[in-house]
N, C-alpha and C positions, 0 to 999 in steps of 0.2 A: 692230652692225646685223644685224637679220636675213638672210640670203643669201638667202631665199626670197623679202623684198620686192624686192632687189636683180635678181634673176629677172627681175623681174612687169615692172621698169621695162627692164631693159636688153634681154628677147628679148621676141619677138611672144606670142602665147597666155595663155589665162586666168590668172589668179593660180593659183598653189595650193601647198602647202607641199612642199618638199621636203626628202629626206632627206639627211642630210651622203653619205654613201655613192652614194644616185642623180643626185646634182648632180656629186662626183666623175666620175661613169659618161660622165656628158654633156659636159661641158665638157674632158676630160683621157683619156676613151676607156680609164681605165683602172679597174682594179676597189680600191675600199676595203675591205681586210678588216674585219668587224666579228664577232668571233668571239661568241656569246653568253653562253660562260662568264666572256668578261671584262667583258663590256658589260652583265651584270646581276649579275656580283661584287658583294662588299662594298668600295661605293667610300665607307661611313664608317670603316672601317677606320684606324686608328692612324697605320698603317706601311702604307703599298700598296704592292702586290708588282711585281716589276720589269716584268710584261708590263701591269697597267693603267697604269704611267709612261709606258710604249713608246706606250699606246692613245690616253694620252690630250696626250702630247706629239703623236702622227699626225694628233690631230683638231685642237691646234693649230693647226700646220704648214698642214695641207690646208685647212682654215679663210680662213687669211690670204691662203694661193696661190689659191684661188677668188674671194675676195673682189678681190683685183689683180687676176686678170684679167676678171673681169665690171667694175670698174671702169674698165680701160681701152677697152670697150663703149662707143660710142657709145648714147643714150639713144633706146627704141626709140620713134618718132613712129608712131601711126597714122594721123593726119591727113596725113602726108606720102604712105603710105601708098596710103590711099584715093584723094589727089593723080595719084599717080602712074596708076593703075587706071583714072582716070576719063580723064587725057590719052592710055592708050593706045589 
């Protein structure tokens, strides 16, 4: 699944794509490194070298951990929303 639809549905505000790195930022207040010499390496490369393992085991990892916790997000309602604005 995408994590940027997952967003759209679980927090308030417009749709729009985000980056594995800015979604870390938000949800875990901590920074993902994304170095560029590894993240636009030769990832057809035969044999990948130990640091695109490391990068791409972390994007893994961080993947699956954002995905649990925006799923355990209750589903955001607008309509409840709007409900609630119009009773106060």
């Amino acid at each position: 699944m995408d994590l940027s639809i997952l967003v759209s549905i679980k927090l308030a505000g417009p749709p729009k794509r985000w980056s594995l790195a800015s979604l870390t930022q938000m949800i875990t207040c901590k920074e993902l490194p994304k170095p560029s010499n590894i993240r636009m390496g030769n990832w057809e490369a035969d044999v990948l070298t130990k640091q695109q393992l490391q990068y791409a085991a972390t994007d893994a990892y961080i993947s699956w951990y954002l995905y649990e916790a925006l799923q355990s997000l209750p589903d955001y309602n607008a309509e409840a929303e709007i409900e609630s604005v119009k009773v106060s």
